[in-house]
N, C-alpha and C positions, 0 to 999 in steps of 0.2 A: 098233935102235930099234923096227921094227916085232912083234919077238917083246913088247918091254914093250907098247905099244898092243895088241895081241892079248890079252895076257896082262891090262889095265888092263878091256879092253871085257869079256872074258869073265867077269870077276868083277862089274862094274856089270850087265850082263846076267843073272846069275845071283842078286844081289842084290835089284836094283830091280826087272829086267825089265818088266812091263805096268802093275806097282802103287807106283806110285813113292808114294802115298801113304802106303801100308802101310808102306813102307819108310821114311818121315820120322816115320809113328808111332813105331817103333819105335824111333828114335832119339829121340825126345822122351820116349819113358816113361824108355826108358836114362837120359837127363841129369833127369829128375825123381824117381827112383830114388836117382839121387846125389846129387841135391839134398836129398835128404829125409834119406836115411842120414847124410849129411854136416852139416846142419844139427841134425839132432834122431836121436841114435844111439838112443836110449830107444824111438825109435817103430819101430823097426827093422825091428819083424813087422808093419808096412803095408806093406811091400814087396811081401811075397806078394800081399795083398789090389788092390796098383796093379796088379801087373803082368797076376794075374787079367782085372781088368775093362779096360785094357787090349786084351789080345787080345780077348777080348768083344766091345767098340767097334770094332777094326777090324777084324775078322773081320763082322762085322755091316756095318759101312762097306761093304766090297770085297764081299760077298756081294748087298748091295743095288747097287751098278753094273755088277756082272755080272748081272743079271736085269733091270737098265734096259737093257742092251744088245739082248737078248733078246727 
């Protein structure tokens, strides 16, 4: 049991680690990606365009709290 718990924290750690935010964005472009392809296959190629500004946003997010820190 404790090799799974090892095995469960190092992966959340590796994941999430200090930015757990970053880490819920990216699960939200994910399910709005799908949401989008899935609803409207047509519009397909805004995927690229989401996922873009996306990283943008929270890159610029986690870039501004680490310099509040600071």
């Amino acid at each position: 049991m404790k090799v799974l718990y090892s095995f469960g924290a190092f992966w959340w750690d590796f994941l999430v680690g200090d930015a757990w935010e970053v880490a819920a964005g990216v699960v939200a472009t994910l399910a709005a990606v799908m949401l989008l392809v899935t609803v409207a296959p047509t519009a397909a190629e805004l995927t690229g365009l989401l996922v873009v500004l996306a990283v943008v946003v929270l890159m610029g997010a986690s870039l501004a709290r680490e310099a509040s820190r600071h």
